[in-house]
SEBA-682873 format. One record per residue (C-alpha): residue number from 0; residue in three letters; chain; x, y, z. Coordinates in pm, 1 decimal. Example, Ala and Ser with C-alpha at 12.3 -4.5 7.8 and 13.67 -1.06 7.14 Angstrom:
REM residues 2
{drenke 0,"ala","A",{1230.0,-450.0,780.0}}
{drenke 1,"ser","A",{1367.0,-106.0,714.0}}
This chain:
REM residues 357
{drenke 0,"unk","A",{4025.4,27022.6,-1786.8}}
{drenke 1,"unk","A",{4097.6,27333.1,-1491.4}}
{drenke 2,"unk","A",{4104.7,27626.8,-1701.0}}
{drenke 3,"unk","A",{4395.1,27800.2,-1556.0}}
{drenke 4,"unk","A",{4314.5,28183.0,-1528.3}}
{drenke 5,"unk","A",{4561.7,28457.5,-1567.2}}
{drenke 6,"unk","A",{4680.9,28594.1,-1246.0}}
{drenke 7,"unk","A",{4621.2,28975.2,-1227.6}}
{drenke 8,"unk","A",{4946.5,29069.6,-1006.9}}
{drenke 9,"unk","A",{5335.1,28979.7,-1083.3}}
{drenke 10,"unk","A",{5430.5,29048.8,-729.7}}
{drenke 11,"unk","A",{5265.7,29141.8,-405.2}}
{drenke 12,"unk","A",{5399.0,29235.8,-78.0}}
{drenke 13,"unk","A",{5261.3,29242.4,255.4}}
{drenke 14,"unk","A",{5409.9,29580.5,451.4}}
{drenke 15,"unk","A",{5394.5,29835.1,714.1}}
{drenke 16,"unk","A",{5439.5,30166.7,558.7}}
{drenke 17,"unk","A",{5631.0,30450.6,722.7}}
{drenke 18,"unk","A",{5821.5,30776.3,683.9}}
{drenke 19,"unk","A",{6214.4,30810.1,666.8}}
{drenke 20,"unk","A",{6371.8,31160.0,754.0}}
{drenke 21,"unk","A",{6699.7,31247.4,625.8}}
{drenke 22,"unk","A",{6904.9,31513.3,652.8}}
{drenke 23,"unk","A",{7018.9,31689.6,371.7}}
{drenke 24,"unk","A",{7404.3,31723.7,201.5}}
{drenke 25,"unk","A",{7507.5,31373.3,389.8}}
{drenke 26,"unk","A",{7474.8,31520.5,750.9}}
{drenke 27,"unk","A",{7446.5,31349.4,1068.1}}
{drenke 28,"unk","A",{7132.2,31375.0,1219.5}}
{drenke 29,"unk","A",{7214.2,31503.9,1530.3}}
{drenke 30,"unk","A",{7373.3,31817.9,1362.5}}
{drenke 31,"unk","A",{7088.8,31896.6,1084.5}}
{drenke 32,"unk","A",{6753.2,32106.3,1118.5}}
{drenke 33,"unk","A",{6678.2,32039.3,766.5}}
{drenke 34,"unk","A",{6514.3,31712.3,660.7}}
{drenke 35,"unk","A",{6398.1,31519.8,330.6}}
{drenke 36,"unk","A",{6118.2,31298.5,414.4}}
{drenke 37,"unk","A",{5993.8,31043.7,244.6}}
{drenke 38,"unk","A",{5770.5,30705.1,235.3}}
{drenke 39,"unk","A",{5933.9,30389.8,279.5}}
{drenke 40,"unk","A",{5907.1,30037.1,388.5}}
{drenke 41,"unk","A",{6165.4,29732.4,279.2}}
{drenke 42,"unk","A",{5915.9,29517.6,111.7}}
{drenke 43,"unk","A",{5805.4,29850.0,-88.4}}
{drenke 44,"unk","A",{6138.0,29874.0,-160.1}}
{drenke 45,"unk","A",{6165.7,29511.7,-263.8}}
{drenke 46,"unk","A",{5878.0,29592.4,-534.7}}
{drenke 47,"unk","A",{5955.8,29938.3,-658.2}}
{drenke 48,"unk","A",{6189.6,29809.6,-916.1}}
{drenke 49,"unk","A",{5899.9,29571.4,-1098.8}}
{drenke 50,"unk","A",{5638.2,29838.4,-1034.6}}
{drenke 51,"unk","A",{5903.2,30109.6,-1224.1}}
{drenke 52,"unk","A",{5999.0,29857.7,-1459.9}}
{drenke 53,"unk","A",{5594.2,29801.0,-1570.3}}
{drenke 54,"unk","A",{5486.3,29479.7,-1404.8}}
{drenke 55,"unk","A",{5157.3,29497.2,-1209.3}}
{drenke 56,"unk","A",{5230.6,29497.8,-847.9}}
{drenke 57,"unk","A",{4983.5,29478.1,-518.4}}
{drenke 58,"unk","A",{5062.6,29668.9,-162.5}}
{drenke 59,"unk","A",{4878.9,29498.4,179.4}}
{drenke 60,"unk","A",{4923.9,29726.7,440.2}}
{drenke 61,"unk","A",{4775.5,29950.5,742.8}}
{drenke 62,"unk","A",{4703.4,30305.0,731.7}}
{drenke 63,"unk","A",{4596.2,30588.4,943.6}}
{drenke 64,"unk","A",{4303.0,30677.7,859.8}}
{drenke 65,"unk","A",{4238.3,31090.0,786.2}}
{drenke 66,"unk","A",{4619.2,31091.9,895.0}}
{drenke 67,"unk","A",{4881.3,31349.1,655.3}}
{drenke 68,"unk","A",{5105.6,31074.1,672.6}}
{drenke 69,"unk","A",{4863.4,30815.4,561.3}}
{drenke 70,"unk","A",{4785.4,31060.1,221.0}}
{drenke 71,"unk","A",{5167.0,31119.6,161.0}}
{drenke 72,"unk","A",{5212.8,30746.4,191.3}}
{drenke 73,"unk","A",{4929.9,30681.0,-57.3}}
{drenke 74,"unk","A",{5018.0,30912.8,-334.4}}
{drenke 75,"unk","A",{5377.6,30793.7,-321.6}}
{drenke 76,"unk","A",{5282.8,30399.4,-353.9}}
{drenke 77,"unk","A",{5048.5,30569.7,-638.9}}
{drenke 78,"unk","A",{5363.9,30756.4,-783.6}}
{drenke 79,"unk","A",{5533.4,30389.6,-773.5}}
{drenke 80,"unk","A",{5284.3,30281.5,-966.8}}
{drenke 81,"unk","A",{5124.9,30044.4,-683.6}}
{drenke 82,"unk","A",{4821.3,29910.6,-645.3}}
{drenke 83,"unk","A",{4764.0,29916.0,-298.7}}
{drenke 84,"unk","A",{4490.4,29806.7,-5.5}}
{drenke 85,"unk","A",{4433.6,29766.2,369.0}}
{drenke 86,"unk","A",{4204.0,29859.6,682.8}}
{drenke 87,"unk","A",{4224.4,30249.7,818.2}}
{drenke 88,"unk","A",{4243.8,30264.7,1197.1}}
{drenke 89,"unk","A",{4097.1,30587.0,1404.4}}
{drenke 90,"unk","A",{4407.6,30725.4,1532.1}}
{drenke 91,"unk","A",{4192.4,30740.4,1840.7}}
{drenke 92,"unk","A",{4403.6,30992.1,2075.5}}
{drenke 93,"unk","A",{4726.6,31170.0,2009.3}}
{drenke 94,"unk","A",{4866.6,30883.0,2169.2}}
{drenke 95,"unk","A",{4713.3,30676.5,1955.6}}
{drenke 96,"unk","A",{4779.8,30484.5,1620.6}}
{drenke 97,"unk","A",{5068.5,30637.6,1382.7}}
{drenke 98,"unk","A",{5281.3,30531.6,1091.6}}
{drenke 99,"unk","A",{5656.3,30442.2,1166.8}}
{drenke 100,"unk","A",{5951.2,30689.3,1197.0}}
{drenke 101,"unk","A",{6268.4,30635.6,1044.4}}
{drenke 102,"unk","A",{6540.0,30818.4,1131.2}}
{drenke 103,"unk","A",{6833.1,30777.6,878.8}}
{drenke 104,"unk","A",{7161.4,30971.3,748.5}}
{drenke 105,"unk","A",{7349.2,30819.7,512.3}}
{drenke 106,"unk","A",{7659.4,30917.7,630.9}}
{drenke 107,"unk","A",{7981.7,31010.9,456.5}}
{drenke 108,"unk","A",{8327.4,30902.1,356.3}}
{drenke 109,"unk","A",{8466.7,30754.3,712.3}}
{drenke 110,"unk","A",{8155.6,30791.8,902.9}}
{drenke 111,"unk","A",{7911.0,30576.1,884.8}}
{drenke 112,"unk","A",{7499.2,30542.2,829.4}}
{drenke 113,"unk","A",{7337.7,30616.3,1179.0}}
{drenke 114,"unk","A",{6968.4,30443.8,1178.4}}
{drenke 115,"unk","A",{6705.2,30497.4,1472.7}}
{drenke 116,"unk","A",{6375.9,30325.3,1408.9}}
{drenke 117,"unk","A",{6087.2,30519.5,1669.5}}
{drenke 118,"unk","A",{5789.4,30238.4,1590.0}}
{drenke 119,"unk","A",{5570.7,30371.2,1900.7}}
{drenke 120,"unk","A",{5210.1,30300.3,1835.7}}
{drenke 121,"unk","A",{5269.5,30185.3,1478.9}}
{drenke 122,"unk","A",{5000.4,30064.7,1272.0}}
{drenke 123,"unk","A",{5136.6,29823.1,1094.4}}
{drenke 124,"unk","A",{5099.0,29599.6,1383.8}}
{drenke 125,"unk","A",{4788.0,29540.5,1324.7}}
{drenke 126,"unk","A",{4775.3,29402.6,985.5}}
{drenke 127,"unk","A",{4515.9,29107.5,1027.9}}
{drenke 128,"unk","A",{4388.0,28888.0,729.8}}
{drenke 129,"unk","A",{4016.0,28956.2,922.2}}
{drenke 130,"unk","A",{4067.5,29274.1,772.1}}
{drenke 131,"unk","A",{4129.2,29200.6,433.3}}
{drenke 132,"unk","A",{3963.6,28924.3,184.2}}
{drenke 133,"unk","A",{4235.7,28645.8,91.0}}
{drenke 134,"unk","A",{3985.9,28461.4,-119.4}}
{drenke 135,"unk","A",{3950.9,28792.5,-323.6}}
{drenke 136,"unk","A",{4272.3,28880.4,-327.2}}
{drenke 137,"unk","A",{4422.9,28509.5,-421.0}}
{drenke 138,"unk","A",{4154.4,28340.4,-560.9}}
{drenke 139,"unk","A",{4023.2,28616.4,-793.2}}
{drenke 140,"unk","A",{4243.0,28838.0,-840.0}}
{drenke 141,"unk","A",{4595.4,28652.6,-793.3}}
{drenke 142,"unk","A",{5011.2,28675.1,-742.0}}
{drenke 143,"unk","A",{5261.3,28532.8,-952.7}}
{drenke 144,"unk","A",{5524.7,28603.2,-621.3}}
{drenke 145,"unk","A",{5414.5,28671.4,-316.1}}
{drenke 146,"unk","A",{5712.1,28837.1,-127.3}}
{drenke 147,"unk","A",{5687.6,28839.6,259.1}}
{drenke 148,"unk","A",{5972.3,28984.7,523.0}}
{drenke 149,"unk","A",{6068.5,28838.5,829.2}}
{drenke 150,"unk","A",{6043.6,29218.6,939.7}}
{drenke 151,"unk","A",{5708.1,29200.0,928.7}}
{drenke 152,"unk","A",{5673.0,28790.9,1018.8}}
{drenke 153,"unk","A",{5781.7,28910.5,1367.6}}
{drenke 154,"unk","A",{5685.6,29302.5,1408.4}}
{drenke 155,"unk","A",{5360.4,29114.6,1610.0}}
{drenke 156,"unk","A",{5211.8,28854.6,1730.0}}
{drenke 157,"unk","A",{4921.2,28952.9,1483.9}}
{drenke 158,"unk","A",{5182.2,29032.6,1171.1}}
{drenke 159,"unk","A",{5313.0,28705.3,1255.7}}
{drenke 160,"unk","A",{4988.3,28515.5,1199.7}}
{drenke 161,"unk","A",{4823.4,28772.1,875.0}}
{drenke 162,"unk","A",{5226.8,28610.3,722.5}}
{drenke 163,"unk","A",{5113.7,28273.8,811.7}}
{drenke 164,"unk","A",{4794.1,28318.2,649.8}}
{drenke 165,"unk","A",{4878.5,28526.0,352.1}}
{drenke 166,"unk","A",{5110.6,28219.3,279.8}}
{drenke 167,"unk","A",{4876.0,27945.3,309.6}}
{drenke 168,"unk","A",{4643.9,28141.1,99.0}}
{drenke 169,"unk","A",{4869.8,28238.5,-153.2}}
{drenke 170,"unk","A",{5012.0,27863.0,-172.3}}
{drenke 171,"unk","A",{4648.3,27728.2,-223.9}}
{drenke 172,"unk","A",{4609.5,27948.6,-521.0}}
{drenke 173,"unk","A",{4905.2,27862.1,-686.5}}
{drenke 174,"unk","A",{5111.8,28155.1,-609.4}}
{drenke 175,"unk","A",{5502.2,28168.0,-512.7}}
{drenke 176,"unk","A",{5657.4,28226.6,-222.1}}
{drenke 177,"unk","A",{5946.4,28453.4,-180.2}}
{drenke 178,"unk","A",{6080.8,28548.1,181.1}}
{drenke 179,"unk","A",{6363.4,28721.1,274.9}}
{drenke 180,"unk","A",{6453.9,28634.3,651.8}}
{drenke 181,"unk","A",{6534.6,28946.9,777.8}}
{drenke 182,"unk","A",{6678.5,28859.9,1186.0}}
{drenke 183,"unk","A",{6566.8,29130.1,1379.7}}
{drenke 184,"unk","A",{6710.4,29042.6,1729.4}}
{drenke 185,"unk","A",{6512.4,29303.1,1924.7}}
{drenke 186,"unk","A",{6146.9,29176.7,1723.8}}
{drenke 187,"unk","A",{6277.7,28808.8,1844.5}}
{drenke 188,"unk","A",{6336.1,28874.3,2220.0}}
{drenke 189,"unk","A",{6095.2,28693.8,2430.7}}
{drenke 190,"unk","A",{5941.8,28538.8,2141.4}}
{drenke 191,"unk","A",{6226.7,28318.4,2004.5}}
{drenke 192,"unk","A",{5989.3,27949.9,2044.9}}
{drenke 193,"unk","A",{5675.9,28098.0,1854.7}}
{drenke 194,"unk","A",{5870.9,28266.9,1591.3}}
{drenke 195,"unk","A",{6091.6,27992.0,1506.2}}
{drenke 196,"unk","A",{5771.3,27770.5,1465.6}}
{drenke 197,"unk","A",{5601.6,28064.7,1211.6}}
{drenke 198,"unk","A",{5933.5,28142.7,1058.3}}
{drenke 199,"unk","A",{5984.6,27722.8,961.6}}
{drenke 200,"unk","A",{5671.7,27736.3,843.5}}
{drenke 201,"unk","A",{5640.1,27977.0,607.7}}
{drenke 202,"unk","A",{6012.4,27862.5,487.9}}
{drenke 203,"unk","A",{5889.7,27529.8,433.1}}
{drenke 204,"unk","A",{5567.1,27754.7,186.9}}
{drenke 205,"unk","A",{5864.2,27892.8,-4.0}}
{drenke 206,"unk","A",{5999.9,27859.7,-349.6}}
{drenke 207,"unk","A",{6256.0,28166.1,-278.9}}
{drenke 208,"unk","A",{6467.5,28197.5,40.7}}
{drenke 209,"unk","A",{6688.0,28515.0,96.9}}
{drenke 210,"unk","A",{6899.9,28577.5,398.5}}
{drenke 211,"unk","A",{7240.4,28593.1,464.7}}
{drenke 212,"unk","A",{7431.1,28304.8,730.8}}
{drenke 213,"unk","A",{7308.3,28485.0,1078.9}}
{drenke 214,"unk","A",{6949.6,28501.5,908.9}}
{drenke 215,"unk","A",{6959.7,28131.6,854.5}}
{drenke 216,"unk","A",{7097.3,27998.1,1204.6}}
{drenke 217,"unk","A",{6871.3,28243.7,1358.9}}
{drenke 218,"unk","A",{6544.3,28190.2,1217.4}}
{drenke 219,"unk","A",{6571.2,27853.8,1111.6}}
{drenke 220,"unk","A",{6783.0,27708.4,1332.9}}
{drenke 221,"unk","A",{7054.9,27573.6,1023.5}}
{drenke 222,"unk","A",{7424.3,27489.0,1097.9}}
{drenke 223,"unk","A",{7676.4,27752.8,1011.7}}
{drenke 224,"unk","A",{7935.8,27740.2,818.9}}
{drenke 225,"unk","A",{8235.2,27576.1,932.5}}
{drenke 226,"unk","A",{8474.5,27789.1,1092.1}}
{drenke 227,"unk","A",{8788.8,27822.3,922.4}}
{drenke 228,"unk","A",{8946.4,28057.1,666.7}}
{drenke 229,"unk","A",{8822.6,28406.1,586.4}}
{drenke 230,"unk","A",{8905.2,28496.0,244.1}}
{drenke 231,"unk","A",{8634.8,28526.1,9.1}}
{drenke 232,"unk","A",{8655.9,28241.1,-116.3}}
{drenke 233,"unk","A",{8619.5,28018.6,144.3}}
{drenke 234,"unk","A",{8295.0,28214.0,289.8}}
{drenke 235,"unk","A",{8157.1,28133.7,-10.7}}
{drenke 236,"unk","A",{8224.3,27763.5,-9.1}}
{drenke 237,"unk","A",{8088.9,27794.8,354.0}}
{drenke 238,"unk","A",{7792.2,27969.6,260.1}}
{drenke 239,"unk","A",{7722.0,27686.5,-39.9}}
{drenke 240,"unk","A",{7783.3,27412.0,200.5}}
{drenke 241,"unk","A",{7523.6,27588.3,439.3}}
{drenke 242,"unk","A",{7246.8,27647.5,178.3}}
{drenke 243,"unk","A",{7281.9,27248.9,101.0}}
{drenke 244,"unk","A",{7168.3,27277.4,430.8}}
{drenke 245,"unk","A",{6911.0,27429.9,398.8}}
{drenke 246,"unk","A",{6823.0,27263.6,78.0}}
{drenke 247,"unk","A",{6753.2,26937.9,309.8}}
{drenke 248,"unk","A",{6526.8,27084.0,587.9}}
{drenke 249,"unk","A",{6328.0,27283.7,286.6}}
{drenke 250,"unk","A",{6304.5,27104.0,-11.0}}
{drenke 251,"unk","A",{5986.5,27290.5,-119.3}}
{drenke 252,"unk","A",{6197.6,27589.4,-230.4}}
{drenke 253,"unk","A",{6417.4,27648.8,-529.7}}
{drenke 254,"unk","A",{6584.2,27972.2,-523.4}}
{drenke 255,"unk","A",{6828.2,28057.3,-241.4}}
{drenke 256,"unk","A",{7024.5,28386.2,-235.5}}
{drenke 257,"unk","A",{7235.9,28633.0,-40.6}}
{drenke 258,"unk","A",{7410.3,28967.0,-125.9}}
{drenke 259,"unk","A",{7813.9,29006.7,-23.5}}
{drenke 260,"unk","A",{7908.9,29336.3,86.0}}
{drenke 261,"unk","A",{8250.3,29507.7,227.9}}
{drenke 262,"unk","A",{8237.2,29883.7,330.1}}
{drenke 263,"unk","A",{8510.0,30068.3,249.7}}
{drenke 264,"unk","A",{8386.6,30374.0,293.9}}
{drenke 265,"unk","A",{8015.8,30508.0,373.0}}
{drenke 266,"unk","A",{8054.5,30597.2,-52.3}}
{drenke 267,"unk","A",{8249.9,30267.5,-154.5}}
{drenke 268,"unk","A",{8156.5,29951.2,-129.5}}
{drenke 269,"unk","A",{8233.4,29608.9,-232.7}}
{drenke 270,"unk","A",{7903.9,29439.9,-375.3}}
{drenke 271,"unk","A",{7845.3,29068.4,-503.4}}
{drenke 272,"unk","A",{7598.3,28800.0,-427.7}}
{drenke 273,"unk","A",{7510.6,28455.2,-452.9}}
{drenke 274,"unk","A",{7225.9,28267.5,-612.7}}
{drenke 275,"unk","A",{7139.7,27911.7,-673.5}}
{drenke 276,"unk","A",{6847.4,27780.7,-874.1}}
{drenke 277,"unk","A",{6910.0,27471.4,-701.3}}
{drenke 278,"unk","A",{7059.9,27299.2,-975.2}}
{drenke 279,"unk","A",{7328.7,27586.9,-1085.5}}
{drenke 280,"unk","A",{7534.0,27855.9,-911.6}}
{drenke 281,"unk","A",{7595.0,28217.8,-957.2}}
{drenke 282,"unk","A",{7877.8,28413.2,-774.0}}
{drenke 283,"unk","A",{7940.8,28733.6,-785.9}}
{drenke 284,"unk","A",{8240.3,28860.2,-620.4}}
{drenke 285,"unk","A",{8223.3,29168.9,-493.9}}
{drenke 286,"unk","A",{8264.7,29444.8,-714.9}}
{drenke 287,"unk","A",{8368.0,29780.9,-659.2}}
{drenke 288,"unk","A",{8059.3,30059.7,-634.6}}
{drenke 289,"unk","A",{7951.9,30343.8,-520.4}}
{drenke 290,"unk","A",{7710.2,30485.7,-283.1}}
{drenke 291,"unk","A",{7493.8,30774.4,-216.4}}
{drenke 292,"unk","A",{7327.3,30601.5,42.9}}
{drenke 293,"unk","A",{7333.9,30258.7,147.6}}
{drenke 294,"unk","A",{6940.2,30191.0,299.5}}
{drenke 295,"unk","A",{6767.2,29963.4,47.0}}
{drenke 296,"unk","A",{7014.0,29810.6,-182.9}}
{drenke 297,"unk","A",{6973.9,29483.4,-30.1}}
{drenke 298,"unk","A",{6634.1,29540.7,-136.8}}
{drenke 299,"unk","A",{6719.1,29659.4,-463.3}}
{drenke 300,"unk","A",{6916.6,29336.6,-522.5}}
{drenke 301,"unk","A",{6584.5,29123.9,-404.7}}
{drenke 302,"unk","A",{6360.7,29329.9,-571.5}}
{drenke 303,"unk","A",{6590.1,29296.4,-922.6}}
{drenke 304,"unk","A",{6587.4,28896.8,-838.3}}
{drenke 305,"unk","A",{6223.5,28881.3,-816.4}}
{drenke 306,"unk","A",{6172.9,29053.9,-1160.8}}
{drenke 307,"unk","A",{6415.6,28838.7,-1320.3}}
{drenke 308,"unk","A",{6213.1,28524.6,-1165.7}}
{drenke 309,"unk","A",{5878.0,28650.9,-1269.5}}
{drenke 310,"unk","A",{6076.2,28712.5,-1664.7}}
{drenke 311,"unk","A",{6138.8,28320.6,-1595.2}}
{drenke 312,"unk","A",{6505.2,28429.3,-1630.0}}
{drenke 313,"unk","A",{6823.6,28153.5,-1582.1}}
{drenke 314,"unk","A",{7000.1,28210.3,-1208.4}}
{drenke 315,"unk","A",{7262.7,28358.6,-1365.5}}
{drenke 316,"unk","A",{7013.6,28629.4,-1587.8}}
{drenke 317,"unk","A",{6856.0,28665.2,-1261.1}}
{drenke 318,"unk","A",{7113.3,28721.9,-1023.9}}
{drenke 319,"unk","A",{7316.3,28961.4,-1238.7}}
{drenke 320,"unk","A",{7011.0,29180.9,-1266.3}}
{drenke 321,"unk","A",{6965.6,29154.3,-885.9}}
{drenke 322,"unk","A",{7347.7,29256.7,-852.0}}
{drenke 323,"unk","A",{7274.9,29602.4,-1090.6}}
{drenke 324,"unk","A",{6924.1,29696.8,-886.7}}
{drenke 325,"unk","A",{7088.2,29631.5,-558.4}}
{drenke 326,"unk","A",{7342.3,29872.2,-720.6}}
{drenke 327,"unk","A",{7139.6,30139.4,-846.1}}
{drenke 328,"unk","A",{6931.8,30202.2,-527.4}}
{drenke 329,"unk","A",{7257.5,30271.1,-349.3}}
{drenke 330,"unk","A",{7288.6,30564.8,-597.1}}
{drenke 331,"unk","A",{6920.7,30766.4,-527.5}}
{drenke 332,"unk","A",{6789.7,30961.9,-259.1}}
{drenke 333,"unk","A",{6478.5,30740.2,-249.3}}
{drenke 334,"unk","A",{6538.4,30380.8,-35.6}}
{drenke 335,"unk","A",{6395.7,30229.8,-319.6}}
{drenke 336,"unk","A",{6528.8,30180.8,-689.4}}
{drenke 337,"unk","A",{6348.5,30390.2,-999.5}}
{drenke 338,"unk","A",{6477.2,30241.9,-1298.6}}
{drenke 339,"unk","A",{6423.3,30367.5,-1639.0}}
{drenke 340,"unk","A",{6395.9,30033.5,-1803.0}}
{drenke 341,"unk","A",{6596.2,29723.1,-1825.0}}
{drenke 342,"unk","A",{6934.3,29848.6,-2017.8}}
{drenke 343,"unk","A",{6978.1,30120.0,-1707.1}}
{drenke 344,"unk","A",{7010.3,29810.3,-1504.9}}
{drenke 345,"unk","A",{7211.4,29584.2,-1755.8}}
{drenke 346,"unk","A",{7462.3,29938.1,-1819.4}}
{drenke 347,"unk","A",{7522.7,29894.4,-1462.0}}
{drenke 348,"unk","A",{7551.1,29516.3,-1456.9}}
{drenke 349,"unk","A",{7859.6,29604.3,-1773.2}}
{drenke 350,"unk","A",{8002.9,29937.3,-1572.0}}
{drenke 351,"unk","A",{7899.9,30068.4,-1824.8}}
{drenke 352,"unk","A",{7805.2,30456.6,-1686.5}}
{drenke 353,"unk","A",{7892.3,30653.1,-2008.0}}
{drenke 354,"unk","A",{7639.7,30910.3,-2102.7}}
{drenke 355,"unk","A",{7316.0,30779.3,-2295.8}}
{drenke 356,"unk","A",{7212.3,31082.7,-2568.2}}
């Protein structure tokens, strides 16, 4: 009889870690000399709300090495409560090797989130599985989910193969495969025949696909929905009919999910989502909430998704919890959500946001 052995991480995620700078009191950026700055990556994002919420959780990224930005990355994935591990790479010359910039204001009542990514010389396109040991890291050690982004599936033509590998690996260990499409149009130019070929295959590796209906025709090459009406209601019978789709051309995979969001105001949105399990269906319609700032809810929502997975959750458990992460990262400073434990999250889920003494 295998003896099965315990797998030492709920979730991992593969990243490339960089710095957002945002100005303060909901400014534009083009108007402010005062900054906050911060760590950040989606996929960090994505696991900040198991990490908070005390599951064990694994980081695979670049960094540069004797770099400030590299140390104020590290103690922050520390402060999250992350394990973390990947190669260090001389800067060599100022024009060298560096971390990402984001450039992000979260914008105010009527005007609207500005975002300029400056990804000049950034490390995290190097991440290569030479550099790190897969049989180590899946073999001994071990996922439950291993959550990959079609960010960083296409940020190189070497991130594109360390996704493909990390996959396989993970997949011959036993692990799961969560990955969140992510259509970056300006990562796909002049690539568009290799990266459909890495994206299908690490879809077909998956047990969890995320992505809403342009991240599905565009990566994997799926049938829209039908034109027609567009209420609500019938995008979400078009986006059903689509994921049966989808369904078909990747049978491997179980869970299949999308957020729904209307801006009514840079502070007010409409937020909902939909989740099937592949045998049931949760909708949420979108629900009235408000925002501090926008950047990682949708990552919020997959990170909250992922937890309720790994608590081996029903879609509906699941997708609810998703909903109320998704919702509280729009309310902090930080891309990412910090939640206090599980009844912050299910208070949200009930609007419930009477004072707790």
């Amino acid at each position: 009889m295998t003896e099965i052995i315990p797998k030492k991480y709920s979730l991992l995620v593969a990243t490339s870690m960089g710095v957002r700078l945002t100005p303060i009191n909901s400014q534009p950026f083009h108007t402010s000399d005062t900054f906050k700055m911060q760590a950040t990556s989606a996929e960090s994002n994505v696991a900040s709300i198991a990490s908070y919420l005390g599951l064990p959780v694994k980081v695979l990224t670049t960094f540069v090495k004797d770099s400030p930005i590299s140390h104020l990355i590290k103690n922050n994935l520390g402060s999250r409560r992350m394990d973390f591990e990947g190669p260090e790479f001389e800067q060599t010359d100022p024009w060298g090797y560096r971390h990402q910039i984001n450039m992000a204001d979260s914008g105010w009542g009527a005007r609207g989130p500005r975002v300029q990514n400056d990804r000049a010389g950034e490390i995290g396109r190097e991440l290569c599985a030479d550099d790190v040991d897969l049989d180590r890291i899946f073999g001994e050690e071990g996922a439950e989910i291993v959550h990959l982004s079609g960010l960083i599936a296409a940020l190189s033509p070497k991130t594109s193969q360390f996704c493909l590998d990390i996959a396989r690996a993970a997949k011959k260990q036993g692990s799961r495969i969560s990955f969140d499409l992510n259509h970056r149009a300006s990562f796909w130019k002049g690539r568009e025949k290799e990266l459909a070929r890495t994206f299908s295959e690490i879809a077909s590796l998956s047990d969890i696909l995320i992505g809403n209906e342009e991240d599905f025709q565009l990566c994997l090459d799926i049938q829209g929905p039908a034109a027609g009406g567009q209420g609500l209601d019938e995008k979400i019978d078009g986006f059903k009919e689509m994921i049966g789709r989808v369904q078909a051309a990747y049978p491997n995979a179980t869970y299949f999910g999308t957020t729904l969001r209307e801006v009514v105001a840079a502070n007010t949105h409409l937020w909902g989502a939909l989740v099937t399990d592949g045998t049931d269906w949760e909708v949420i319609k979108p629900r009235e909430i408000g925002v501090l700032d926008r950047i990682g809810g949708g990552d919020g929502f997959v990170g909250g998704l992922l937890y309720g997975i790994l608590k081996d959750w029903d879609a509906k458990k699941c997708t609810r919890f998703g909903w109320a992460s998704g919702a509280l990262a729009a309310t902090m400073l930080t891309d990412y959500g910090q939640p206090t434990d599980e009844e912050q999250l299910w208070s949200i889920w009930e609007g419930n946001a009477r004072v707790k003494r």
